[in-house]
C-alpha positions, 0 to 999 in steps of 0.5 A: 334306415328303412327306405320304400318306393312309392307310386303316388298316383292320380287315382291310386297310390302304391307302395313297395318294399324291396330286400337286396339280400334275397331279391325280393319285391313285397307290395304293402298291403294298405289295409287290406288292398294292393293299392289305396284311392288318392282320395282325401276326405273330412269327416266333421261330427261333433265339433272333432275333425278327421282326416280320412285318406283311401277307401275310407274318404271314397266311401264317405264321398258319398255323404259329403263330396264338397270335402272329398279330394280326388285326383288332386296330383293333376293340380300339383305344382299349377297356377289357379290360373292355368286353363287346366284348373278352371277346366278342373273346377266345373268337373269336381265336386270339390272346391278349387280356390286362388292362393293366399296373398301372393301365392299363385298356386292352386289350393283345395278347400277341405271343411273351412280349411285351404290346402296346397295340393302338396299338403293334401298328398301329404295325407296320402303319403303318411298312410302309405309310410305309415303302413309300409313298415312295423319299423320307422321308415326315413327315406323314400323314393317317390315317382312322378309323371316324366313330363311333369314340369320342375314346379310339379315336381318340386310340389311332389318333393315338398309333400313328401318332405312334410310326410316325414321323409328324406326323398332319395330321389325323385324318378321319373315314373316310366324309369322306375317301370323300366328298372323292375323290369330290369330285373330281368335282364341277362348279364349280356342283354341290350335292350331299348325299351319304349314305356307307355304310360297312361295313368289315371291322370298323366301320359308319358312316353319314354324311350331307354337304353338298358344293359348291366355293367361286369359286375352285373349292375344295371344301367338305364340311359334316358333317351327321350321322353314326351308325354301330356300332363293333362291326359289318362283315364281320368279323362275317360271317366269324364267322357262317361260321365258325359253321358250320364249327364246327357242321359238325365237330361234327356229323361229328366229334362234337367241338368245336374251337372252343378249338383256336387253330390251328383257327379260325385256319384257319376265320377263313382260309377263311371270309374266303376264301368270303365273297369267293367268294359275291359272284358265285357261287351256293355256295362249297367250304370245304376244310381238310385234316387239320383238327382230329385225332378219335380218332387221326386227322385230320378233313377239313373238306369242306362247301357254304355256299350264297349262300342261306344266307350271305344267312341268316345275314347278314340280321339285320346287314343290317338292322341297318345300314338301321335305322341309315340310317333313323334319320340321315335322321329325325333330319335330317328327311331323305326318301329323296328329299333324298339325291342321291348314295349312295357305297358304302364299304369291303370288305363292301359288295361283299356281293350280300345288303348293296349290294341292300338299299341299292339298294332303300331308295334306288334303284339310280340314286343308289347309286353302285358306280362308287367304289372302296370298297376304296380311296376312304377311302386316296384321300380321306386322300391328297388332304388330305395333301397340300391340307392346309397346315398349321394357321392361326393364329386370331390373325394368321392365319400358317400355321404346321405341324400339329406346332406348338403355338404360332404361330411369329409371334405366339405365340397357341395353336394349340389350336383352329386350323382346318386351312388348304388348299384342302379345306375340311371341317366336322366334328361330333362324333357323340355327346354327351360330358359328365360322370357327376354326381348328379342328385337322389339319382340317382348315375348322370347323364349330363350333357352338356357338347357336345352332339351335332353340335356343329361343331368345332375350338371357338372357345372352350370349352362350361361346365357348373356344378355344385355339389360333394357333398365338401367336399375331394374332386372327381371328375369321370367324362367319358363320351362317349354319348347315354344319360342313364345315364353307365354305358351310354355310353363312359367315356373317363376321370376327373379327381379331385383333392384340394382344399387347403382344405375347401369347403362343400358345394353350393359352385359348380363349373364344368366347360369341355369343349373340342376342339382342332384335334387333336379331343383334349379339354381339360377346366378345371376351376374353383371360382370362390369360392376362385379354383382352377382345375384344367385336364387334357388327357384321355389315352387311357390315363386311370384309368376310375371303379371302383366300391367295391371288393367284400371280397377273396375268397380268393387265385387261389380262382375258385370263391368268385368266382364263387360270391359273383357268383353269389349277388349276381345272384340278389339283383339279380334278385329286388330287380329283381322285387319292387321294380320299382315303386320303381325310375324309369326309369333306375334299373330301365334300369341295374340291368337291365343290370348283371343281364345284364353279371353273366351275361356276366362269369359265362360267362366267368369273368374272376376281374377282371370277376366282382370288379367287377359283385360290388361293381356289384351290391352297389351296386345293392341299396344306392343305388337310391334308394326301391327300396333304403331299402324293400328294407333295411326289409324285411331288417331287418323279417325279422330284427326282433324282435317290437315292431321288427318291427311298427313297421317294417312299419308304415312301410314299408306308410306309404311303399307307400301314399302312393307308390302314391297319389303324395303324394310329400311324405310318401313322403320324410318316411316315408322318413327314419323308416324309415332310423333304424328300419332303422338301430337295426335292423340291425348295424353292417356293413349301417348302414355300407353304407347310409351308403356308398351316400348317398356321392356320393365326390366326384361333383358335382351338378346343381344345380337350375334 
């Protein structure tokens, strides 16, 4: 068996090797560089199609950038629909469209082909198993930002699965920097050791323990960690390709921000300057016959100075010391508590981002002499090969990592611990728990495994619920720390049909548990009637829809955005005048969902502009006190006289006794303004307000 450990980048990917019996690290070469570009191109001639990865694909970029992938790790795991990727599709030359079918993911589009995200990493993951070894290479362990949510790593896992090879693990890309960076450590050190990780792509903080045990193996315990998915030096290069576009339009007077193959070759240079600005003073952006303006070419020939990239920059900067701030306050940690700080990835070798670290925590702890381009591929190659396989709980057999029962004893091996001689104890980083009903809110998070909860679990996490559908339960699994489950991450949703009707109210528990492979497998159990429903969640696992708005009228773009464009408004004036009705998480998402609306109309994405349609609409429907007053009031204004005069009665019963607290009455006046807003209104607006008490198979919370 010949393991590697590999660093699958957003920019660039490395791959290592490492020898137990002499203690030696090797790099792999990819021909003839340390590192290859996370790059993925087509090249078409003659009706024959060839897949080119690295080097290669960037410089055919150049000619072809429609079927050219770069940073194609950022859309790993994501729904088309998460604001990230559309901010994604105006920035890349490449195209990013919606899954087949039900798929909710995001896909790429390589010549007439679509690909998953995972696929196209498969390309990267072939070239680097491919060059990694003149022998076959089986297993591997492959790294991942920390605070990627299950969903990215579950699309990491399936890529490397389809490049051939049995993942051994999984690892946190922080862990791995800080196990080659174990290899240091004395027989009696105790280190707690802050990473700081800034990619191409990601961010991630984490804080850990680090001692060897009396045989000399080394033990790593995960505190904490934090970070952004959404934040590294892929966005610094944005910020200067920001002013390359600034600059054409100012000597150009156009903008080519919609050409592709333009900001193929600006996305190019602006790379290229960011490396140069990290021991020079200002860098020259040149691009011959650029953009073509009236007729003829343009040269781009402008300065960025390291002044003003410090400018630009200083805002993420910042960012990530907040983020560092926050991990040590959480941890109750000082400044002081830290004894070592390891630098990771591409973009700490930015002046502007290794200075501000240098001045939080002191240049003597801040150690520069790790290499962050290659310690994470390092880390992962030391597991892949200390890593023995998996340890059977039962006998304690170690059996392969590909094995799903012991080979002895036949007992799961669902929630066996790796066995070796690296010693690591994870956490999760966030919360994951479920969508339910809490009183009459409809958007609850509820956890089930908290943050920081050390895994594989030895046994399963259980919630009990009551059920609001006598035949149907349905159960949205989120993965965040917001106490409104549309702020956090979706990472599918379990629904089935039961076979006899219950009561409602019946109790129903839901078990959460994280295998070896941090894959997690929901039970889903109705004690009263002996069911059970177990799943193991999938990345490509239908997400929750809201209630389909009415169809508009086939490929008419204009009357999307029109009726989007009405409902907002709405939205806004409901937020305006009936704040004072809304709790807290109520006004938290319906703002949201305000501001996702404006998005969805500046793109235009006729799918996305459908559904904050039916989002909104929701809103002004199942917001609780805020809706019943907001409906009285629509009914009142369209009342007759008689009508008219008890409805404003009542709703200014229920507006005194909520400015005055006496909740009690605030809920029986309620009940009287529903029937009179009921016999008030016609029979489309009655079934609207029927629909928004339906909780569609959500469990409840029950109450202590």
């Amino acid at each position: 068996m010949t393991a590697i450990g590999i660093d699958l980048g957003t920019t660039n990917s490395v791959v290592a090797t490492y020898t137990p019996e002499n203690d030696r690290t090797r790099v792999v070469t990819v021909g003839g560089s340390r590192s290859t570009p996370s790059v993925v191109g087509l090249r078409e001639h003659n009706g024959q199609r060839e897949i080119l990865v690295g080097q290669n694909a960037l410089n055919w970029g150049k000619r072809d950038p429609r079927n050219t992938i770069l940073s194609v790790k950022r859309l790993m795991g994501r729904d088309f629909e998460d604001p990230s990727v559309q901010q994604a599709r105006s920035r890349r030359s490449y195209r990013i469209v919606p899954g087949p079918d039900e798929d909710p993911r995001a896909h790429v589009v390589l010549g007439d082909t679509v690909h998953t995200p995972a696929e196209v990493s498969t390309f990267i993951l072939e070239r680097l198993k491919t060059a990694a070894s003149d022998t076959p290479v089986t297993h591997a362990v492959i790294t991942v930002p920390a605070y990627f949510h299950e969903t990215q790593r579950a699309a990491t896992r399936e890529a490397g699965e389809r490049a051939g090879l049995v993942v051994k693990r999984i690892i946190d890309e922080p862990t791995a920097a800080a196990v080659a960076f174990g290899v240091e450590l004395g027989e009696r050190d105790r280190r707690r050791v802050l990473v700081y990780d800034l990619g191409g792509g990601t961010f991630d903080i984490s804080v850990l323990n680090m001692t060897r045990d009396k045989q000399g193996r080394p033990h790593l315990q995960v505190m904490e960690f934090n970070g952004d998915t959404w934040l590294g030096g892929d966005d610094f290069d944005s910020l200067i390709v920001d002013e390359i576009v600034d600059w054409v339009k100012r000597e150009g007077e156009v903008d080519p921000s919609g050409d592709a193959g333009f900001m193929f070759l600006a996305r190019t240079e602006a790379e290229a300057a960011k490396r140069f600005l990290s021991d020079n003073s200002s860098a020259d952006i040149t691009i011959g016959h650029a953009y073509k303006v009236a007729g003829d070419y343009l040269d781009v020939t402008m300065t960025l100075t390291r002044s003003r990239f410090d400018e630009l920059i200083e805002p993420l900067v910042e960012r990530t010391i907040t983020l560092v701030e926050s991990v040590l306050t959480s941890q109750r940690l000082d400044k002081s508590d830290i004894s070592d700080v390891l630098l990771v990835g591409g973009a700490t070798l930015t002046p502007k981002v290794y200075e501000a670290v240098e001045e939080l925590f002191g240049k003597a702890k801040v150690r520069r002499d790790v290499d962050p381009m290659e310690c994470v591929a390092i880390g992962a190659g030391i597991l892949a090969s200390t890593l023995h396989g998996v340890e059977c709980q039962s006998c304690k057999a170690v059996n392969d990592e590909s094995a799903d029962t012991c080979a002895q004893c036949r007992h799961s091996l669902i929630t066996a611990p790796s066995a070796g001689d690296t010693k690591i104890h994870d956490v999760t980083g966030m919360a994951l728990g479920v969508n339910a009903v809490k009183g009459s809110h409809r958007d609850a998070f509820v956890p089930i495994i908290p943050k920081n909860t050390p895994y594989p679990m030895s046994e399963p996490m259980v919630h009990s619920f009551g059920v609001t559908d006598g035949r149907l339960i349905r159960v949205p699994v989120y993965e965040g720390d917001d106490p409104l489950a549309s702020q956090n991450h979706e990472q599918g949703v379990i629904e089935f049909e039961l076979p006899e009707a219950i009561d409602v109210n019946t109790r129903v528990d839901v078990a959460f548990m994280f295998d070896r492979n941090r894959e997690l497998h929901v039970t889903i159990t109705v004690p009263d009637v002996g069911l059970e429903h177990n799943k193991k969640l999938r990345i490509d696992a239908p997400r929750t829809k809201p209630a389909p708005a009415p169809p508009p009228a086939e490929n008419d773009e204009a009357a999307q955005r029109a009726d989007l464009t009405f409902a907002l408004e709405a939205a806004k004036v409901f937020l305006h005048d009936y704040v004072e009705y809304l709790d807290p998480e109520q006004k938290k998402k319906v703002t949201g969902d305000v501001t996702q609306a404006e998005q969805a109309l500046i793109f235009a994405e006729p799918g996305e502009c459908r559904r904050m349609l039916a989002v909104l609409e929701s809103d002004l429907f199942s917001s609780g006190l805020a809706s019943a007053l907001y409906l009285a009031d629509r009914a009142a204004a369209r009342a007759g006289k008689a009508e008219k005069e008890q409805l404003g009665q009542t709703i200014r019963s229920v507006r005194d006794a909520h400015s005055e607290g006496r909740q009690g009455v605030v809920k029986e006046q309620v009940r009287v303004l529903k029937v009179l807003v009921a016999n008030s209104l016609n029979r489309q607006e009655v079934a609207e307000i029927h629909d928004a008490e339906d909780y569609a198979g959500l469990l409840k919370l029950l109450e202590s």
